[in-house]
N, CA, C and O of each residue as an XYZ file, in Angstrom:
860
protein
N       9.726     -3.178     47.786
C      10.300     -4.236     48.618
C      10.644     -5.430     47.750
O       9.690     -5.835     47.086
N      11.913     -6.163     47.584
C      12.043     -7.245     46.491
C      12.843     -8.515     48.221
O      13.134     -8.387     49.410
N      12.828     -9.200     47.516
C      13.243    -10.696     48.223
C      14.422    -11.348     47.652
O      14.639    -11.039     46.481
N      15.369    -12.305     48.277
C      16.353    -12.935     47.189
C      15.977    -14.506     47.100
O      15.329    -15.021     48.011
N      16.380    -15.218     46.032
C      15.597    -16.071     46.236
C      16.941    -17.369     45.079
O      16.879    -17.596     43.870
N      17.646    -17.750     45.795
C      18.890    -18.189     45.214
C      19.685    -16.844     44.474
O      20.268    -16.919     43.392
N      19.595    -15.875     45.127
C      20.627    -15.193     44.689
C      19.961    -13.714     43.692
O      20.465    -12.598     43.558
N      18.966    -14.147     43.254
C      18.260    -12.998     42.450
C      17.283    -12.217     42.899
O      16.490    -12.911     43.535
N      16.973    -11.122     42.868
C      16.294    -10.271     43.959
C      15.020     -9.989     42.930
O      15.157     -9.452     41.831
N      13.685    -10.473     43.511
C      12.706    -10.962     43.231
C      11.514    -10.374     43.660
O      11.125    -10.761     44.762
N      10.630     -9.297     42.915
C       9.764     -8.105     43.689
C       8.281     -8.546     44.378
O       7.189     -8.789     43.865
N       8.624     -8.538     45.399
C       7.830     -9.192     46.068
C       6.178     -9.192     45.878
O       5.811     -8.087     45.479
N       5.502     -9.770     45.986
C       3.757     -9.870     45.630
C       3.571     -9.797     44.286
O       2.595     -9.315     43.711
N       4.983    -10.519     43.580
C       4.435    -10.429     41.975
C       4.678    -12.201     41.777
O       5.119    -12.561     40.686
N       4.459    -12.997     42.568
C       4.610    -14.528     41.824
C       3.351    -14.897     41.617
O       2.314    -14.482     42.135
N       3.520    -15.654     40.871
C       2.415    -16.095     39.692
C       2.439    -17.904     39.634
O       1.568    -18.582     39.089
N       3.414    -18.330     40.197
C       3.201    -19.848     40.105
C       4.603    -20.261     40.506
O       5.572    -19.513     40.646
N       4.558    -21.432     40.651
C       5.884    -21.769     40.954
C       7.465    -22.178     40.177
O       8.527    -22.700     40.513
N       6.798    -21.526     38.847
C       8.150    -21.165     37.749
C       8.309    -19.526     37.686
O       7.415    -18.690     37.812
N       9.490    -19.350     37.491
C       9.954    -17.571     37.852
C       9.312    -16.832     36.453
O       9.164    -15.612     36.383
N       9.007    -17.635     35.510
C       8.561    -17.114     34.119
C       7.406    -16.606     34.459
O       6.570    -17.177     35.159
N       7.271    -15.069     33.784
C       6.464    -14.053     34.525
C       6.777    -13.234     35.507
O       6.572    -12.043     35.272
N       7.055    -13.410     36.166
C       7.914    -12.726     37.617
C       8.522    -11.964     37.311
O       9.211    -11.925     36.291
N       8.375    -10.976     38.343
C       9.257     -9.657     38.113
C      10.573     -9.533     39.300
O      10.560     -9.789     40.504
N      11.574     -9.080     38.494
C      12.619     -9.280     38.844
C      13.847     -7.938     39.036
O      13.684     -7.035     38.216
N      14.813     -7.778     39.843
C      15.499     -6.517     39.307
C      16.759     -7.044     39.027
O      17.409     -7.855     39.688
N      17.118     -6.327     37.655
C      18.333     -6.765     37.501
C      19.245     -5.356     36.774
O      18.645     -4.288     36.901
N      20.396     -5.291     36.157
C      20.673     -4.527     35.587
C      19.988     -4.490     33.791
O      19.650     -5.459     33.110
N      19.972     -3.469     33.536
C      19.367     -3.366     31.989
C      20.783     -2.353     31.520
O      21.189     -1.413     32.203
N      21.401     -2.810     30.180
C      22.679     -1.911     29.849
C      21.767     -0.958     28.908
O      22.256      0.172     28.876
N      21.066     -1.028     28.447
C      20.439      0.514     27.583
C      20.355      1.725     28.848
O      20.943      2.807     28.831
N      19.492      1.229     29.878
C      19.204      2.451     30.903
C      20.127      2.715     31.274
O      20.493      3.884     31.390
N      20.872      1.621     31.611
C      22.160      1.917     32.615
C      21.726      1.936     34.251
O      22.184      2.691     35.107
N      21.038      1.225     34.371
C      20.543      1.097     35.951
C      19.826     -0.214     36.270
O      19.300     -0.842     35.351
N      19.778     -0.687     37.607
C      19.308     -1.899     37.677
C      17.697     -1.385     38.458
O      17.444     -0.886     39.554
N      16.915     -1.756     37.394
C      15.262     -1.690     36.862
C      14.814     -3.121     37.246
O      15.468     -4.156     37.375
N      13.338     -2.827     37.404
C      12.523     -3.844     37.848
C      12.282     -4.403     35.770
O      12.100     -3.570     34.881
N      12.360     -5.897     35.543
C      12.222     -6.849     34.779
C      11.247     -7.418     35.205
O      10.746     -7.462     36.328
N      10.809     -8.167     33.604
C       9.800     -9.323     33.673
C      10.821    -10.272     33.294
O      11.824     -9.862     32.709
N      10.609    -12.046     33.684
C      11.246    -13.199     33.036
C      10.518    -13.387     31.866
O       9.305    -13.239     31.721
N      11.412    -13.750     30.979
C      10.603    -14.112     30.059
C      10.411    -15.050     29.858
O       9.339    -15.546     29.511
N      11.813    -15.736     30.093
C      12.491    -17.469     30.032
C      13.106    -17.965     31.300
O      13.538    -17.130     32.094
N      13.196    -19.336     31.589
C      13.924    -19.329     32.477
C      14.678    -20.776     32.220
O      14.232    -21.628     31.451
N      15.823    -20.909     32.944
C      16.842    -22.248     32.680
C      16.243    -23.152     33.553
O      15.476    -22.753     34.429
N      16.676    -25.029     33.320
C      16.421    -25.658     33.734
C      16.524    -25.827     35.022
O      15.741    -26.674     35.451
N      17.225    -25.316     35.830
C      17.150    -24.318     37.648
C      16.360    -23.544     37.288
O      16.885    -22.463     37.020
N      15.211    -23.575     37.131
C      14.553    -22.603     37.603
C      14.597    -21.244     38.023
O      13.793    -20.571     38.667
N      16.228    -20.860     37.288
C      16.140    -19.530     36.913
C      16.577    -18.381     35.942
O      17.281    -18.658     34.971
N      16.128    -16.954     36.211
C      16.038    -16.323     34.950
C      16.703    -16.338     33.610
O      17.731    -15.675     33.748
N      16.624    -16.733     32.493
C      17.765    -16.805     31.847
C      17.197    -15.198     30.583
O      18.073    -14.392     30.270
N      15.713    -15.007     30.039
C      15.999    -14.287     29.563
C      14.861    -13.116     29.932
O      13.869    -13.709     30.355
N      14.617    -11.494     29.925
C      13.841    -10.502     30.807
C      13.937     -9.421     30.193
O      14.929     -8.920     29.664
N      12.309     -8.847     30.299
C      12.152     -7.784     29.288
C      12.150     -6.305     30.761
O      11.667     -6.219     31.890
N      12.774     -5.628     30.086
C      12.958     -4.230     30.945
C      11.265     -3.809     30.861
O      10.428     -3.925     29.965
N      11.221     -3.310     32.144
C       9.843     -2.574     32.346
C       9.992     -1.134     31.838
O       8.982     -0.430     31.859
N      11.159     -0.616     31.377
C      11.312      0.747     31.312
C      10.824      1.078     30.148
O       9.768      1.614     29.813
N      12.559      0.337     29.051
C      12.940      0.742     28.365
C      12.165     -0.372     27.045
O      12.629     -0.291     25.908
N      10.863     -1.473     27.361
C      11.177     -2.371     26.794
C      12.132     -3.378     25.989
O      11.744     -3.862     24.925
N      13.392     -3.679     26.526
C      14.612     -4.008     26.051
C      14.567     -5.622     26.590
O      14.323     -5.939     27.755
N      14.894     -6.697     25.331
C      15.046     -7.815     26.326
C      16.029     -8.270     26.145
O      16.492     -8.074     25.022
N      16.889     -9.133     27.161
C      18.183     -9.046     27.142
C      18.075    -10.580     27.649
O      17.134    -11.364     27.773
N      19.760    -10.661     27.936
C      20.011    -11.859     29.233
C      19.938    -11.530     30.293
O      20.322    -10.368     30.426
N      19.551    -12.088     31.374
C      19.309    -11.986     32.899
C      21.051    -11.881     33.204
O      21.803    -12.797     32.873
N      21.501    -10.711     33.832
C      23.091    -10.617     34.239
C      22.709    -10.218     36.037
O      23.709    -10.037     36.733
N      21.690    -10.123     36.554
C      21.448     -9.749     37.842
C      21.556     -8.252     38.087
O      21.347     -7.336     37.290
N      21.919     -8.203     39.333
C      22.010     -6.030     39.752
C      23.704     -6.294     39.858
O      24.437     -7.256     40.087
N      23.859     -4.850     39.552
C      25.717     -4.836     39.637
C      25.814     -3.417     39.869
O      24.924     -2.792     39.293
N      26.721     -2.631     40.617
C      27.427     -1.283     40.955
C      27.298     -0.977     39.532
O      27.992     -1.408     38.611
N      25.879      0.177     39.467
C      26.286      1.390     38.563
C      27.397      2.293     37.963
O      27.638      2.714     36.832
N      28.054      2.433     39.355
C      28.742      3.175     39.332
C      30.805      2.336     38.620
O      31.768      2.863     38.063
N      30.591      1.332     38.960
C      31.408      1.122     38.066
C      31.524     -0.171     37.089
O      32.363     -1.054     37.272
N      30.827     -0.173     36.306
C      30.462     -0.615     34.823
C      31.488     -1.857     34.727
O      32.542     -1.791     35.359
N      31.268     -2.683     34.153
C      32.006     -3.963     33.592
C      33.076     -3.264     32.042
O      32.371     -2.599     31.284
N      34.001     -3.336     31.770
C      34.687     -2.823     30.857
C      35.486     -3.862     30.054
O      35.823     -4.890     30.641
N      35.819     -3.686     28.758
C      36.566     -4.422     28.445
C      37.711     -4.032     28.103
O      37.938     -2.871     28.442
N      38.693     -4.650     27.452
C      40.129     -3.860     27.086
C      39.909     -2.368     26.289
O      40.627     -1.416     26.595
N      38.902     -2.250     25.288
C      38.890     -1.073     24.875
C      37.486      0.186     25.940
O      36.939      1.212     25.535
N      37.357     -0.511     27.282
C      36.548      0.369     27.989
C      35.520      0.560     28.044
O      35.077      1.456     28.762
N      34.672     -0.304     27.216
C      33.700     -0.342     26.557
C      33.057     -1.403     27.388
O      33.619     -2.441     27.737
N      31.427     -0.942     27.770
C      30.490     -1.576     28.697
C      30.513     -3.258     27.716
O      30.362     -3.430     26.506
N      30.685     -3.965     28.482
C      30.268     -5.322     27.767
C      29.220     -5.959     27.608
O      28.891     -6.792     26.764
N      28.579     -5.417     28.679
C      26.764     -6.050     28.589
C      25.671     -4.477     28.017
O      24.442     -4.514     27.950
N      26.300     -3.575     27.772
C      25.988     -2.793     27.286
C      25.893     -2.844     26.201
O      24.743     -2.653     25.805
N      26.952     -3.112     25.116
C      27.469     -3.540     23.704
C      26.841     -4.775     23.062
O      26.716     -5.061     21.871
N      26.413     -5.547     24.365
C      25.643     -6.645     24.142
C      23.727     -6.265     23.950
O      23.008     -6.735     23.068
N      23.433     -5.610     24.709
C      22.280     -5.230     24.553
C      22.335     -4.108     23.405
O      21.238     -4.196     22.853
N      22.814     -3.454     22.999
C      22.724     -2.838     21.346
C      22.721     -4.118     20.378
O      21.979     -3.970     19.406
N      23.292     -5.152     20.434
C      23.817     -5.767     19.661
C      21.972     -6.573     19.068
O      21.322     -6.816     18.051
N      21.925     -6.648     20.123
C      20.607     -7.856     20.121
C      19.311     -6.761     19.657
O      18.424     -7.102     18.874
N      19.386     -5.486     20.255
C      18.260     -4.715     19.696
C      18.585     -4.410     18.733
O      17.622     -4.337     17.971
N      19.698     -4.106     18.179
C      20.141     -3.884     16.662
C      19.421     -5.431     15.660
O      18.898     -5.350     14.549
N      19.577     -6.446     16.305
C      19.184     -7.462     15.627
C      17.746     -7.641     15.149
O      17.227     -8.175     14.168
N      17.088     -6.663     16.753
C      15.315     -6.974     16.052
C      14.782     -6.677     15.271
O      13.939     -7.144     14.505
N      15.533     -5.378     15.509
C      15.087     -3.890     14.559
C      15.110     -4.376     12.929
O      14.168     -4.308     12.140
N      16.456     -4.880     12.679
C      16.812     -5.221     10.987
C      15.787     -6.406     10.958
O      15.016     -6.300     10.004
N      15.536     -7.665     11.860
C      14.123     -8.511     11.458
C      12.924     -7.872     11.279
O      11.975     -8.125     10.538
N      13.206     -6.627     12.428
C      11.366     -5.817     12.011
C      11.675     -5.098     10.460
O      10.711     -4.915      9.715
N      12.943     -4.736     10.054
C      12.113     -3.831      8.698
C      12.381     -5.092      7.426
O      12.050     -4.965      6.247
N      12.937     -6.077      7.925
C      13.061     -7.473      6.671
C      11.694     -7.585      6.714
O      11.187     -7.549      5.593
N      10.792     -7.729      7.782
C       9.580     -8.073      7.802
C       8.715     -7.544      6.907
O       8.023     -8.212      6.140
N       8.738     -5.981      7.004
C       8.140     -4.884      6.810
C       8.536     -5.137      4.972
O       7.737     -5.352      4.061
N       9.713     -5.039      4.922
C      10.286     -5.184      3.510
C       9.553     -6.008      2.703
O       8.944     -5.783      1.657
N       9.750     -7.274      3.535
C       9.226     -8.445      2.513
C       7.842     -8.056      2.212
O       7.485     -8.234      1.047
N       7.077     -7.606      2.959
C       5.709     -7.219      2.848
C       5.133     -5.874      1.642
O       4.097     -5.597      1.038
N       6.519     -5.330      1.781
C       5.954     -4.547      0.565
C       6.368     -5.175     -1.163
O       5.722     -5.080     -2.206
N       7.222     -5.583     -0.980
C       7.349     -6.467     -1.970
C       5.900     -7.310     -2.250
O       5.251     -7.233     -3.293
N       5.626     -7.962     -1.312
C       4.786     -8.911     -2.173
C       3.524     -7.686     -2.254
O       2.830     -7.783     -3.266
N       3.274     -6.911     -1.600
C       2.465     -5.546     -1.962
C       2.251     -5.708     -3.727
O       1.414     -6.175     -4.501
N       3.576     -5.002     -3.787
C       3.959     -4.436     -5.003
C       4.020     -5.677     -5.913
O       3.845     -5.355     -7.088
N       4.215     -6.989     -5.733
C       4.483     -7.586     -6.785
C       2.967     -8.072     -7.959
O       2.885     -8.456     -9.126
N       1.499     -7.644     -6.322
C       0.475     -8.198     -6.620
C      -0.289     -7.006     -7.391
O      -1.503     -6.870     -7.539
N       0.414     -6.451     -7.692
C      -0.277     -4.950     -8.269
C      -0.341     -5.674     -9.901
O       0.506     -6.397    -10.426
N      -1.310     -5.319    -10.314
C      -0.788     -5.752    -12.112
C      -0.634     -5.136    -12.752
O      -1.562     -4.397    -13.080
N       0.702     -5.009    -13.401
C       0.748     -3.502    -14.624
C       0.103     -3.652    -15.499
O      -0.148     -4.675    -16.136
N      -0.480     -1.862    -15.702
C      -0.956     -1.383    -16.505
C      -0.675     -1.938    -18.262
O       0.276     -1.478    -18.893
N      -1.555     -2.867    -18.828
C      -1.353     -2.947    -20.091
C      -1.096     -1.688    -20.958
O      -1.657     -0.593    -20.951
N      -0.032     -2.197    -21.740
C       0.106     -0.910    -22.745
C      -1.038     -1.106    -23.877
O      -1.563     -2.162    -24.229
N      -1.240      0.007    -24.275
C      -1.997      0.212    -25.462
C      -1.021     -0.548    -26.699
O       0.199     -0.395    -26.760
N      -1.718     -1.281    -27.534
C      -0.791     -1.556    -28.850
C      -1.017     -0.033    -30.004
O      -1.507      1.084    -29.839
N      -0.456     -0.649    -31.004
C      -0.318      1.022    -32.097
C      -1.871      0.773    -32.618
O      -2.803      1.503    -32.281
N      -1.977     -0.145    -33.319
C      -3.302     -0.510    -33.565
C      -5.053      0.308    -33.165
O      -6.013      0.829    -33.734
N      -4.458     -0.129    -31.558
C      -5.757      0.221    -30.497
C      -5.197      1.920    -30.785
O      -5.753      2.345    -31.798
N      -4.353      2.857    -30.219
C      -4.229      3.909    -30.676
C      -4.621      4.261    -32.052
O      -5.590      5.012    -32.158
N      -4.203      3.969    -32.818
C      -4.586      4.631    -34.424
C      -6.252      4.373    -34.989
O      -6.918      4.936    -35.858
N      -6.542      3.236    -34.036
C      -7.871      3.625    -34.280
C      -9.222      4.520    -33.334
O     -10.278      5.071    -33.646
N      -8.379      4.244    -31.914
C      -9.047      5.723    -31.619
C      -8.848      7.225    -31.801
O      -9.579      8.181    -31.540
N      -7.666      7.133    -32.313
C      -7.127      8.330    -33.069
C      -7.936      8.701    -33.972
O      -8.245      9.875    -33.768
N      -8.346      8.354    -34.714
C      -8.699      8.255    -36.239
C     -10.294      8.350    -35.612
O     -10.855      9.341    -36.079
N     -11.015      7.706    -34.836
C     -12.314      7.642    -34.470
C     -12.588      9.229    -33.943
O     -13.418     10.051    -34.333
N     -11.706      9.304    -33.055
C     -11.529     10.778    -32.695
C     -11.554     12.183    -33.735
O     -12.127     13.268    -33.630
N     -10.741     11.662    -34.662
C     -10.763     12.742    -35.712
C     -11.826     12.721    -36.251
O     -12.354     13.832    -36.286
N     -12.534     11.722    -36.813
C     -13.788     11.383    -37.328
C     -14.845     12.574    -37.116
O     -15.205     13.490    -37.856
N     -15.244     12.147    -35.641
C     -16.015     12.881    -34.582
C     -16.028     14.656    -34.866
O     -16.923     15.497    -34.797
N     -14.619     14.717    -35.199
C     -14.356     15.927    -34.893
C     -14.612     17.109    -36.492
O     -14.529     18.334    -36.578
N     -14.989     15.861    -37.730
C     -14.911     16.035    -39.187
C     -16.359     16.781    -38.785
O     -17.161     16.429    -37.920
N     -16.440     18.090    -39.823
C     -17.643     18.807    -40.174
C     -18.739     17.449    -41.308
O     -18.288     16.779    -42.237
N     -19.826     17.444    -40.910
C     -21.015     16.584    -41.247
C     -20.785     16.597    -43.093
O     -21.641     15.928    -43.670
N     -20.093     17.048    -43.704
C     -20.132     17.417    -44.952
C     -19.539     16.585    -45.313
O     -19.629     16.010    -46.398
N     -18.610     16.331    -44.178
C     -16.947     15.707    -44.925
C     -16.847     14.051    -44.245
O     -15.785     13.429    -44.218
N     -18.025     13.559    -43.772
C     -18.475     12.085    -43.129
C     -18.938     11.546    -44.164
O     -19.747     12.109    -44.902
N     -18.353     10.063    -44.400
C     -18.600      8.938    -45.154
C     -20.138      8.349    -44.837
O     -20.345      8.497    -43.633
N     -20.764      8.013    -45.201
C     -22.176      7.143    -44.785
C     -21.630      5.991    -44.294
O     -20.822      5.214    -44.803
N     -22.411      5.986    -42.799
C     -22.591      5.106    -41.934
C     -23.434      3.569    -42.422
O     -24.441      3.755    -43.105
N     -23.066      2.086    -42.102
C     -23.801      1.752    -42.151
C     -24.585      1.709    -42.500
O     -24.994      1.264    -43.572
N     -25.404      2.525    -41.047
C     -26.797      2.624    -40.702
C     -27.025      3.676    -41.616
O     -28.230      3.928    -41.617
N     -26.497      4.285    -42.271
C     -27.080      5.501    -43.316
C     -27.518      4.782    -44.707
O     -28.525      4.933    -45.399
N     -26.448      3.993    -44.848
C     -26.316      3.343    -46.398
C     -28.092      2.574    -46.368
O     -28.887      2.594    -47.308
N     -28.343      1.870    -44.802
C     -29.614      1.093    -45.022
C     -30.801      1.629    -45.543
O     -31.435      1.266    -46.535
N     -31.128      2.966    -44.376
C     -31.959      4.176    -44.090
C     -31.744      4.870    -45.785
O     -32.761      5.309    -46.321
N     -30.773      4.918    -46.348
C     -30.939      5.632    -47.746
C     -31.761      4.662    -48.590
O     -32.732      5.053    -49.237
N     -31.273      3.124    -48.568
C     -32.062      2.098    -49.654
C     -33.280      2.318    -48.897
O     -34.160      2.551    -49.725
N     -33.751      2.356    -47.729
C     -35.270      1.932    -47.709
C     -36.295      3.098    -48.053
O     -37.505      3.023    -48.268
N     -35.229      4.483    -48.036
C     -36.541      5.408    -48.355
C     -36.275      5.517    -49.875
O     -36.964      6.408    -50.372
N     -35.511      4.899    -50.728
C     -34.968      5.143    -52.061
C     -36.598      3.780    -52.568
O     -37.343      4.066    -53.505
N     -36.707      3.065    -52.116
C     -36.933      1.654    -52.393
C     -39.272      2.688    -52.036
O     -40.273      2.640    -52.751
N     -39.044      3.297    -50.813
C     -40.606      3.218    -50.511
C     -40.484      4.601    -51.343
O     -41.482      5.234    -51.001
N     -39.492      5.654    -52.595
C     -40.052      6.507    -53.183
C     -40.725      6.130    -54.475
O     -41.550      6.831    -55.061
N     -40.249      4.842    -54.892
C     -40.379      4.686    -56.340
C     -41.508      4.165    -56.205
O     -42.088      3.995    -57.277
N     -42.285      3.702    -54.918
C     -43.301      3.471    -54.417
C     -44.645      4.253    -54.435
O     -45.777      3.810    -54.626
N     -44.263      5.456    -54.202
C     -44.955      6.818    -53.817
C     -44.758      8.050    -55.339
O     -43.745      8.286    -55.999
N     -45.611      8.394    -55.422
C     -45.831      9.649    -56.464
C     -45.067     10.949    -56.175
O     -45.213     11.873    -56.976
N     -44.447     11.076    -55.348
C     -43.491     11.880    -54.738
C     -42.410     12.288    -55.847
O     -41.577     11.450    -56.192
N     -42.424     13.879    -56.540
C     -41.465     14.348    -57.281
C     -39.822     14.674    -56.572
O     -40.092     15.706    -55.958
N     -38.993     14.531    -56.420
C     -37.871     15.456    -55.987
C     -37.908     16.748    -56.685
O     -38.293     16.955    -57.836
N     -37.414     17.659    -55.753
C     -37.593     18.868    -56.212
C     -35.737     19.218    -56.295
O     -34.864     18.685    -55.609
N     -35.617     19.982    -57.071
C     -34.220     20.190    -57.190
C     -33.417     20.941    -56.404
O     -33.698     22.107    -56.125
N     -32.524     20.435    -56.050
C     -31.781     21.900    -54.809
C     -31.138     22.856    -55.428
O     -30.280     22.712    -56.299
N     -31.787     24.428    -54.717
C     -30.923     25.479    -55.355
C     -31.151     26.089    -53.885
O     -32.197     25.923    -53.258
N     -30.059     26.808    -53.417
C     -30.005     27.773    -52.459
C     -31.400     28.635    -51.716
O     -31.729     28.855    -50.551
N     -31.962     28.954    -53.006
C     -33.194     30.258    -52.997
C     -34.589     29.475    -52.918
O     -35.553     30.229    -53.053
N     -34.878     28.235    -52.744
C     -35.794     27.561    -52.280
C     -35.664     26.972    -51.127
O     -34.625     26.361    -50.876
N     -36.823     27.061    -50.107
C     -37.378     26.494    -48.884
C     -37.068     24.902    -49.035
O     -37.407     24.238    -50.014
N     -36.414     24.435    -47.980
C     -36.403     22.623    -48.114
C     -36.743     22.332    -45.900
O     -36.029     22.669    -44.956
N     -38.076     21.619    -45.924
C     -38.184     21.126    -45.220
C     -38.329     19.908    -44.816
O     -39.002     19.265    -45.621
N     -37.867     19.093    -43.592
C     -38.147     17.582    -42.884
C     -38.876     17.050    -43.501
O     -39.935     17.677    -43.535
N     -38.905     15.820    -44.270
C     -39.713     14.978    -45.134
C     -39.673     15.074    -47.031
O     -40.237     14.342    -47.844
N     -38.625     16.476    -47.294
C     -38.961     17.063    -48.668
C     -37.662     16.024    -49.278
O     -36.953     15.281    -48.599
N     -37.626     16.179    -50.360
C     -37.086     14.990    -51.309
C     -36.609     15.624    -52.129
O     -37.390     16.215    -52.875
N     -35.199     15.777    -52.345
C     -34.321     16.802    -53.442
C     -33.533     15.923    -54.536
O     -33.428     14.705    -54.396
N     -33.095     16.472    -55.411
C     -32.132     16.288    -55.893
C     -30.809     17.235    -56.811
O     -30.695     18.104    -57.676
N     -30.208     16.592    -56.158
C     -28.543     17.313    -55.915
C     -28.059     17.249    -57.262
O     -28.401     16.232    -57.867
N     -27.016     18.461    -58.186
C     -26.563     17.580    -59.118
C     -25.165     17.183    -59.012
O     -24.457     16.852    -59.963
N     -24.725     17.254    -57.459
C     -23.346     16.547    -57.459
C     -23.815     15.533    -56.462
O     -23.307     14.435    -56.689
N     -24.646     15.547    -55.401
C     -24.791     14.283    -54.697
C     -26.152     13.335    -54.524
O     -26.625     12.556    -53.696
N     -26.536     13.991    -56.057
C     -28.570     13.044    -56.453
C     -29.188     13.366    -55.892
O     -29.428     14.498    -55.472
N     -29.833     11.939    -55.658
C     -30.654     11.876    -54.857
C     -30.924     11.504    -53.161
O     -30.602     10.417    -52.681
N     -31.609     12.677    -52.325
C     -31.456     12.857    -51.311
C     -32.704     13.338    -50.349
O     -33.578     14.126    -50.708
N     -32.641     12.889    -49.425
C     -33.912     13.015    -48.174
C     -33.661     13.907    -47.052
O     -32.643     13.555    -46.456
N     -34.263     15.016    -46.506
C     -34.500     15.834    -45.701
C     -34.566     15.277    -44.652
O     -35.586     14.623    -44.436
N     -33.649     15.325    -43.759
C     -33.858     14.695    -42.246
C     -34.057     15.569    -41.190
O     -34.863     15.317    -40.295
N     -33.433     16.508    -41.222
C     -33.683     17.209    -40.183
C     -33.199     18.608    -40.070
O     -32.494     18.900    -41.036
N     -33.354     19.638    -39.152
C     -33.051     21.457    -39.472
C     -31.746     21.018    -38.973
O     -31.544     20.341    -37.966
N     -31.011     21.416    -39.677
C     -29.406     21.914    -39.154
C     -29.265     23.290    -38.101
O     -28.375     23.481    -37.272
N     -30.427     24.163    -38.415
C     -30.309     25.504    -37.662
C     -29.595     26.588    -38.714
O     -28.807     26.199    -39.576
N     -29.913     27.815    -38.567
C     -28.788     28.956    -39.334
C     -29.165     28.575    -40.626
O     -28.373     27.988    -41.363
N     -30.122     28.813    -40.910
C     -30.560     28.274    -42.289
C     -30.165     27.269    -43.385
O     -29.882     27.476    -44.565
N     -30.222     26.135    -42.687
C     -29.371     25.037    -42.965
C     -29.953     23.368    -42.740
O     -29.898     22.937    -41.588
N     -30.498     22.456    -43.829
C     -30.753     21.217    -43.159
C     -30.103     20.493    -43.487
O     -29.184     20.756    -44.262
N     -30.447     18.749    -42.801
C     -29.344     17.951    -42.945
C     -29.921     17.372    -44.227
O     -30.774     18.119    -44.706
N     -29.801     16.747    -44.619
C     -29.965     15.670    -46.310
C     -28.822     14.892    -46.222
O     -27.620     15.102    -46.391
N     -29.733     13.616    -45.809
C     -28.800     12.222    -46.123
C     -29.055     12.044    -47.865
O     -30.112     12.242    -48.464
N     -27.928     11.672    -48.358
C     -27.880     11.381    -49.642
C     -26.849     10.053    -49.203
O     -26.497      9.703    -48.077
N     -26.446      9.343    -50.827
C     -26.209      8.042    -51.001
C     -24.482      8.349    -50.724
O     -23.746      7.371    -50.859
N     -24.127      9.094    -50.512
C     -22.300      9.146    -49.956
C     -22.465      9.933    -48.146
O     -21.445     10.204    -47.513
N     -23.729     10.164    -47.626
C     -23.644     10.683    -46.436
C     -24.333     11.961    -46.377
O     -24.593     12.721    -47.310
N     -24.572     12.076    -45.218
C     -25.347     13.231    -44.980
C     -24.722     14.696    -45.230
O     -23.570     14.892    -44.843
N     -25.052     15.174    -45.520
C     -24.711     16.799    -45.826
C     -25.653     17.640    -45.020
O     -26.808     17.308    -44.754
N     -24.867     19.149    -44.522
C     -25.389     20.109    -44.144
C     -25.383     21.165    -45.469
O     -24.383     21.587    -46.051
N     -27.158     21.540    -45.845
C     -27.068     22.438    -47.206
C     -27.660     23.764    -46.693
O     -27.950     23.913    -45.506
N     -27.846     24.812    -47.710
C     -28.135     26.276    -46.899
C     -29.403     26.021    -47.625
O     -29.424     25.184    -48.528
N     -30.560     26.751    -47.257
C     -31.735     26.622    -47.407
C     -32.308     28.204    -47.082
O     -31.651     29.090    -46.535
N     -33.258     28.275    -47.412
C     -33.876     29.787    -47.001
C     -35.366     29.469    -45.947
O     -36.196     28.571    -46.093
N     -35.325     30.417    -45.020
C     -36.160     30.277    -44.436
C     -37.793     30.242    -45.059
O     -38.154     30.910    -46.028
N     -38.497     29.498    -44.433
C     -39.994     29.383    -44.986
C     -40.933     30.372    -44.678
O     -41.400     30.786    -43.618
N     -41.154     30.746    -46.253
C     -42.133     32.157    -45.980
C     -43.250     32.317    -45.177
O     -43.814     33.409    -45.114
């Protein structure tokens, strides 16, 4: 059941106050193509509808009132005029909704921080650290920490009555024994290599030597 109320047909038991804003209204909507119950959205200084969102189709338009379906407003090229008008304006939201959307990924993307590049530098020396790693124990420079560990047990032998015994293949060398090399001196037993084999830090780095198992 709707009411007229200066001219606009006005669905009855929906007022809300004594401005039409809010109020539901029927008017024509050009997307549906039929005159549908509206909300006001806006209204003119008369106190009436000027702008109304379709209950259907959510479409909001200008308030044009109800008009014969059946034969359409046309213009010289035949073409619905308040029809052409309501594309026009939803065409308009649509491109503000994806500017919106747009701008938003932009600043997304702008807050991302690229990935620093590696300089050649930082590469060539983990390169090189890498290869290191990867060098058989024979072929490693003394560390540091090796060069120290060699002076302090070099420093507490001359200390101690302790002979070096000479390295040859066909003698037993165990953890704590004290050799000497005649290409790499003098050198300290650190630990079993395994496979008949221990380590001996000497004064250019540790070496893996062959040893014979202990009788």
């Amino acid at each position: 059941m709707s009411f007229s109320s200066q001219g606009n047909s006005f669905l009855a038991g929906n007022k809300k106050s004594n401005t039409v804003v809010g109020r539901d209204v029927v008017c024509y909507c050009g997307r549906c193509k039929l005159n549908l119950g509206h909300t006001v959205v806006t209204a003119t200084s008369k106190a009436q509808p000027d702008r109304v969102l379709c209950n259907t189709c959510k479409s909001e338009h200008t308030f044009r009132g109800t008009k014969s379906v059946s034969e359409p407003k046309n213009n010289a090229k035949g073409v619905d005029v308040m029809a052409e008008r309501d594309e026009e304006v939803d065409l308009d939201l649509d491109s503000g909704g994806k500017a919106l959307l747009g701008e938003a990924a932009t600043k997304k993307r702008s807050k991302a921080k690229p990935k620093a590049k590696k300089t050649k530098d930082e590469s060539e020396s983990k390169s090189s650290a890498k290869g290191a790693l990867s060098l058989p124990l024979s072929m490693l420079s003394a560390s540091s920490e090796d060069k120290q560990l060699f002076s302090d047990k070099r420093a507490a032998l001359k200390a101690s009555k302790v002979t070096p015994k000479d390295y040859n293949i066909k003698t037993h060398f165990g953890v704590g024994d004290v050799v000497n090399h005649k290409t790499f001196g003098l050198g300290f037993v650190m630990a079993d290599g395994g496979l008949n084999k221990v380590e001996i830090l000497f004064e250019v780095g540790r070496k893996l030597l062959i040893t014979v198992p202990k009788a």
